[in-house]
C-alpha positions in Angstrom: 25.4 96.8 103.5 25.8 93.5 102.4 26.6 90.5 104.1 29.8 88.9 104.5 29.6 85.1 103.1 29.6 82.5 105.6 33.0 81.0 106.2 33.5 77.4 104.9 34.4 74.9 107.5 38.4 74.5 107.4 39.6 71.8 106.0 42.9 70.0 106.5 45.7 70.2 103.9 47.6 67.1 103.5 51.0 67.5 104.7 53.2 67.4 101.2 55.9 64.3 101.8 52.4 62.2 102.2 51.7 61.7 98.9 51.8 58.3 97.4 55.0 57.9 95.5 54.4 55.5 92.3 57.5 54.5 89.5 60.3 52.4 90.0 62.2 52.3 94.0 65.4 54.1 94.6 67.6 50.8 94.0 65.8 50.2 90.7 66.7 54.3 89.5 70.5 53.2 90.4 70.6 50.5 88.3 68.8 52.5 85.1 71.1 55.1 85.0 75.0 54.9 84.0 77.4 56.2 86.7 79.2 59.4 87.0 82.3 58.6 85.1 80.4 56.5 82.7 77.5 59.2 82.1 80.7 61.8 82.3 82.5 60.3 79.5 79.7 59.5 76.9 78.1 63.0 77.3 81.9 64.7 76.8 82.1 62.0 73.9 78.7 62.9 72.5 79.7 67.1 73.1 83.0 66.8 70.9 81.3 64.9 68.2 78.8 67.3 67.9 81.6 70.5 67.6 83.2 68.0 65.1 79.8 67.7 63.2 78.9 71.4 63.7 82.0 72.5 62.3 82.6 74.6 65.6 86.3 73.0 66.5 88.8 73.5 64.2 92.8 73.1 64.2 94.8 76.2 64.6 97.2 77.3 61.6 101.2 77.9 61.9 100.7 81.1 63.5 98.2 79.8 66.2 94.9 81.8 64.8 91.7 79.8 64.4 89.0 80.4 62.0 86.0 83.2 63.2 83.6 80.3 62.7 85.2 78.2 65.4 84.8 78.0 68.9 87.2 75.3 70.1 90.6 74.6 69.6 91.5 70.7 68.6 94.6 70.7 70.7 95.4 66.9 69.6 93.6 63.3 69.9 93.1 61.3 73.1 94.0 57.7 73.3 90.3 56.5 72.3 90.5 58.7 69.3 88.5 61.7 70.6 89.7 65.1 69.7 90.6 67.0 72.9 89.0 70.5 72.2 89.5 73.7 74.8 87.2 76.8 74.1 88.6 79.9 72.4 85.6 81.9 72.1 81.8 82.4 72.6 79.8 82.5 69.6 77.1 85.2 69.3 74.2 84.3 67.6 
């Protein structure tokens, strides 16, 4: 039979919230990034440009139907001249 190898002395495992943190401090990642409403209302900004751009919102006719290409409804404009959109449909790829 052979022999079993030879254990290796055990060694000690760092505990894991030890490590060194490096990058910028918790006050300095505040300041970086925009706040909620702020980060909320460019990204919803950004998200109904690009339906605009992709040709995914479109207006509904006189008898309410959308086209099959379209996935949002424009229901009108905001005061900052945004389209308000509301989904209709999924679109399957």
């Amino acid at each position: 039979m052979a022999k079993k190898a030879a254990k290796k002395s055990a060694q000690r495992r760092k505990a894991p919230g030890n490590k060194r943190k490096t990058g910028a401090s918790p006050a300095q990642q505040q300041q970086q990034q925009p706040t909620g409403d702020a980060a909320h209302n460019a990204a919803s900004q950004r998200f109904v440009g690009d339906l605009l751009v992709r040709g995914e919102a479109a207006e509904s006719d006189s008898q309410g139907k959308v086209p099959l290409h379209a996935t949002h409804v424009i229901k009108g404009k905001k005061a900052d001249g945004t389209a308000d959109v509301k989904r209709i449909r999924f679109k399957a790829f």
